[in-house]
C-alpha positions as CSV (number, residue, x, y, z in Angstrom):
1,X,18.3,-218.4,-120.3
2,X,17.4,-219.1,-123.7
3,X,19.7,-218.5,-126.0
4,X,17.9,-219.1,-129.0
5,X,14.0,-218.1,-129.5
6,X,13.0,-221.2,-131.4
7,X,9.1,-220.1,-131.4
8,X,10.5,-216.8,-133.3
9,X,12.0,-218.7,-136.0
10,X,9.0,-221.0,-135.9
11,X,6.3,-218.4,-136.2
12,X,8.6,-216.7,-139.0
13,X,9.1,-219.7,-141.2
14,X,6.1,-221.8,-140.3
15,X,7.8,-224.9,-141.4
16,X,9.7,-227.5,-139.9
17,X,10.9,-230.3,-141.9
18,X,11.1,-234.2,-139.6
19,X,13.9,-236.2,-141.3
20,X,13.5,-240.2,-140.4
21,X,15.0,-242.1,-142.2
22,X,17.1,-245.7,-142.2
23,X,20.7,-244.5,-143.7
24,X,22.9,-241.5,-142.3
25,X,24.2,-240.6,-145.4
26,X,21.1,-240.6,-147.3
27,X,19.5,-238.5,-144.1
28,X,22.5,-235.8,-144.3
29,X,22.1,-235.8,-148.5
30,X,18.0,-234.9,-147.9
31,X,18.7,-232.5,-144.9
32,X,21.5,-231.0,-147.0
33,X,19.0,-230.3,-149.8
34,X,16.3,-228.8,-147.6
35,X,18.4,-226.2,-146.9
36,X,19.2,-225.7,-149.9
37,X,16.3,-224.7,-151.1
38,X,15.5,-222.7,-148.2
39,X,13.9,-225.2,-145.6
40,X,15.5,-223.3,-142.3
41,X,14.7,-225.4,-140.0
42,X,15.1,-229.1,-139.7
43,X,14.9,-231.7,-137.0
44,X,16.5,-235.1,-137.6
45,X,14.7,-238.1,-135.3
46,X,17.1,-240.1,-133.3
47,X,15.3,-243.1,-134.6
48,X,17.5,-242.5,-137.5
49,X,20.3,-244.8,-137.7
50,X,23.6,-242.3,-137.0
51,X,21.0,-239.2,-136.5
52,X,23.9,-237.4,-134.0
53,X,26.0,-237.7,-136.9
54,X,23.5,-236.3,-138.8
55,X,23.0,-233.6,-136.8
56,X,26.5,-233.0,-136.8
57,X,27.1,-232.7,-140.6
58,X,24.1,-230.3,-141.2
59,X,24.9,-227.5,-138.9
60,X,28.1,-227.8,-140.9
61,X,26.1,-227.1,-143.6
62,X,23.3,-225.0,-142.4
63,X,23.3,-221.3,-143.8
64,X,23.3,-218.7,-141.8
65,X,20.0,-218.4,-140.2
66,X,19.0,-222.6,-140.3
67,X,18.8,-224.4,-137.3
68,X,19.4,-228.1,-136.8
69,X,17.6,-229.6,-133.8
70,X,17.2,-233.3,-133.1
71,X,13.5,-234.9,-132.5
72,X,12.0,-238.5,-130.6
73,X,14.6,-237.1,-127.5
74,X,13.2,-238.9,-124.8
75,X,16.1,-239.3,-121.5
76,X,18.1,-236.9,-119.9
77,X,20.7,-239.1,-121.4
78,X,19.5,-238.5,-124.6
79,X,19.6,-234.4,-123.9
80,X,23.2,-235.1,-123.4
81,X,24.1,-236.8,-126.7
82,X,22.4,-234.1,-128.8
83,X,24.0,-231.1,-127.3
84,X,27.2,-232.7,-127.9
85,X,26.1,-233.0,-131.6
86,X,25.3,-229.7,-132.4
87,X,21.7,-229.6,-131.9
88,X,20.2,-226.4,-131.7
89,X,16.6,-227.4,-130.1
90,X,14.8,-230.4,-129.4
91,X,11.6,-231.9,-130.0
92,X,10.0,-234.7,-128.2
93,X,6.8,-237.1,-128.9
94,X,5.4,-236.8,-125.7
95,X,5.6,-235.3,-122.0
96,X,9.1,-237.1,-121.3
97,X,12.1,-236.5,-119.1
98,X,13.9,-235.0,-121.6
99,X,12.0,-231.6,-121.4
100,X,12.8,-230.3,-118.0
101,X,16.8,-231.5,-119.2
102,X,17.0,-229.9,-122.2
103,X,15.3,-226.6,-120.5
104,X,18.2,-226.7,-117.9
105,X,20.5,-226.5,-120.1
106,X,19.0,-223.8,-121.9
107,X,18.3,-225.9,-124.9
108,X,14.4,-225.2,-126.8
109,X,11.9,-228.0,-126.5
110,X,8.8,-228.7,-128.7
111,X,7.5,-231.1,-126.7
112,X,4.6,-233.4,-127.8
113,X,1.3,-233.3,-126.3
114,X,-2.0,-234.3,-127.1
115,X,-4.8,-233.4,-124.3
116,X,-4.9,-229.9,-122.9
117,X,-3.5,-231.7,-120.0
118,X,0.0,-232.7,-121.4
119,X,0.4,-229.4,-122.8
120,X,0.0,-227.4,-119.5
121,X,2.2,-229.7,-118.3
122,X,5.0,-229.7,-121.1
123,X,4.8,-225.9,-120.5
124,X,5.0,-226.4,-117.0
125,X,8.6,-228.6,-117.2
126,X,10.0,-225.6,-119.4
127,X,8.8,-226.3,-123.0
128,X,9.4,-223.5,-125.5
129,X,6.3,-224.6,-128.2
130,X,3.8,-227.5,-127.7
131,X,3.7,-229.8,-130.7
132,X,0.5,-231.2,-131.0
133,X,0.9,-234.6,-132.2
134,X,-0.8,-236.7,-133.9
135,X,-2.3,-233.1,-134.9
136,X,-4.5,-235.3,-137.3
137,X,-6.6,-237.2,-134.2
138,X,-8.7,-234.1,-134.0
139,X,-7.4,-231.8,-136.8
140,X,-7.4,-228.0,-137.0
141,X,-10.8,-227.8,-135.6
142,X,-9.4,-229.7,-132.4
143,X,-6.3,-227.8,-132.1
144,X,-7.9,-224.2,-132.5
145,X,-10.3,-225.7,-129.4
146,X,-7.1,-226.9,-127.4
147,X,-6.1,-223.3,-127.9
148,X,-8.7,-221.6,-126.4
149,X,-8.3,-222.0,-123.0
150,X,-4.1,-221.6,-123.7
151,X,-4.0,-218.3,-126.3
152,X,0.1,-217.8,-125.1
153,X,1.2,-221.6,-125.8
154,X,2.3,-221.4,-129.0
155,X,1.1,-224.7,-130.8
156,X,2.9,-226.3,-133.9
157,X,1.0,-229.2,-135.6
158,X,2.7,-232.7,-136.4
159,X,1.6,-235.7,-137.3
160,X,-0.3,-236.5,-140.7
161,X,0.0,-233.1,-142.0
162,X,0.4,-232.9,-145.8
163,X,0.9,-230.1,-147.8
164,X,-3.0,-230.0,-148.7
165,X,-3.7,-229.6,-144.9
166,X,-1.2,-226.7,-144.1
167,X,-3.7,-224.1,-144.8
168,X,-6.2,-225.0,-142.2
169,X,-3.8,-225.5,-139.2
170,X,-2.3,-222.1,-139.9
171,X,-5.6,-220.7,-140.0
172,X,-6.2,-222.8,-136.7
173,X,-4.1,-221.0,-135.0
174,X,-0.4,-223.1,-134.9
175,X,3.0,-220.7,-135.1
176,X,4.0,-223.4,-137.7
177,X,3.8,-227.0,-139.1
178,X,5.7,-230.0,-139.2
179,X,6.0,-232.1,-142.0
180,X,7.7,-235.4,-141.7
181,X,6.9,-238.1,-144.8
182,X,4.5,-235.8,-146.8
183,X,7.6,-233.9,-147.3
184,X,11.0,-235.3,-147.3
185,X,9.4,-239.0,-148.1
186,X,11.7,-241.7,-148.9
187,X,15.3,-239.3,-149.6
188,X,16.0,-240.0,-146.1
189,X,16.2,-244.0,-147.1
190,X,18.1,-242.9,-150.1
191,X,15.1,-241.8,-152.5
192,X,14.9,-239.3,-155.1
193,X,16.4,-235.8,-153.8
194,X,14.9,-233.9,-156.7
195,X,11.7,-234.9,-155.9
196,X,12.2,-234.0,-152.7
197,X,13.5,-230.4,-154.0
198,X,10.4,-230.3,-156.1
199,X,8.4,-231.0,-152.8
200,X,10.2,-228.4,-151.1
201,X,9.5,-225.5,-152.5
202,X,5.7,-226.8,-153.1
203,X,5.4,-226.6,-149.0
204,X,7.2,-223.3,-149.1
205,X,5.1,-221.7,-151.6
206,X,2.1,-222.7,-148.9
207,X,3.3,-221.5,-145.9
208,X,5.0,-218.4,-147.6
209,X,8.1,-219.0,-146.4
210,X,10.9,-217.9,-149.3
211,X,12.3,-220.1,-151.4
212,X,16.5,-220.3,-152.0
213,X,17.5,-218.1,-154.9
């Protein structure tokens, strides 16, 4: 049994922020500062050097409300270390083992899928939301196609998404978007954070999600 409707809190924010980075710290300080200005929900790849860590420290500091999940989970193994950390839901690039795992254990998937294919199949292994990556291969014109024959799989597009394409995906038909480099950019590697709080309330203005106060 679920015990957290992650396509809910999708659908109500629309946005999901993808922190990659190449320094912990520097990931924790741009996480930190998402939510800070009202970015609710944020996955941190494990390709990011100390990402459990990571995960760790911001639901810590997540608000009331945020959720911290961890993304690129690919093993059962994997499922494992995240959990411990914290991690409130996982997303995946692709159809992997790490679906049916994290469904056992009652944890949310987005799991990656391109075809119409894969995403029956993510579904299929217990997949909460299908995240149509790279969404920009075919755009919004292919996900709102990919959608037709699957009207109850509730899509979220990823990959190549900037804040000039949010619009059309929404109007597409995805619960929500997420926005990796277009959005946090380098503050994961230890860039500017208020340009990433500048960029932050830019893509929250789109998607209408409410900004901190």
């Amino acid at each position: 049994m679920m015990t957290l409707d992650l396509t809910a809190q999708l659908a109500a924010t629309r946005l999901l922020a993808i922190i990659r980075g190449t320094d912990t710290d520097a990931a924790i300080a741009a996480g930190t500062a998402l939510l800070a200005e009202g970015v609710s929900i944020i996955e941190v790849a494990l390709t990011t050097p100390g990402a459990l860590r990571a995960v760790e420290a911001l639901r810590a500091a997540a608000p009331p409300g945020g959720l911290v999940g961890a993304g690129t989970v690919l093993t059962s193994a994997d499922v494992a270390d995240v959990a411990a950390a914290g991690a409130q839901f996982v997303v995946t690039p692709a159809v992997v083992e790490s679906i049916g795992e994290a469904a056992r254990r009652g944890l949310p998937v987005a799991a990656g899928a391109l075809t119409p294919t894969e995403a029956y199949e993510a579904v299929r292994r217990g997949a909460s939301a299908v995240k149509l990556f790279p969404a920009s291969v075919g755009g919004p014109a292919y996900l709102r196609a990919v959608r037709d024959p699957f009207p109850d799989i509730p899509f979220v597009a990823v990959g190549g998404v900037g804040l000039a394409e949010l619009p059309a995906y929404l109007a597409a038909g995805a619960i929500a978007v997420g926005v990796g480099g277009p959005l946090v950019g380098d503050a994961a590697s230890g860039g500017d954070l208020d340009a990433l709080r500048e960029r932050a309330r830019a893509h929250l203005a789109v998607v209408g999600a409410p900004a901190a106060s």
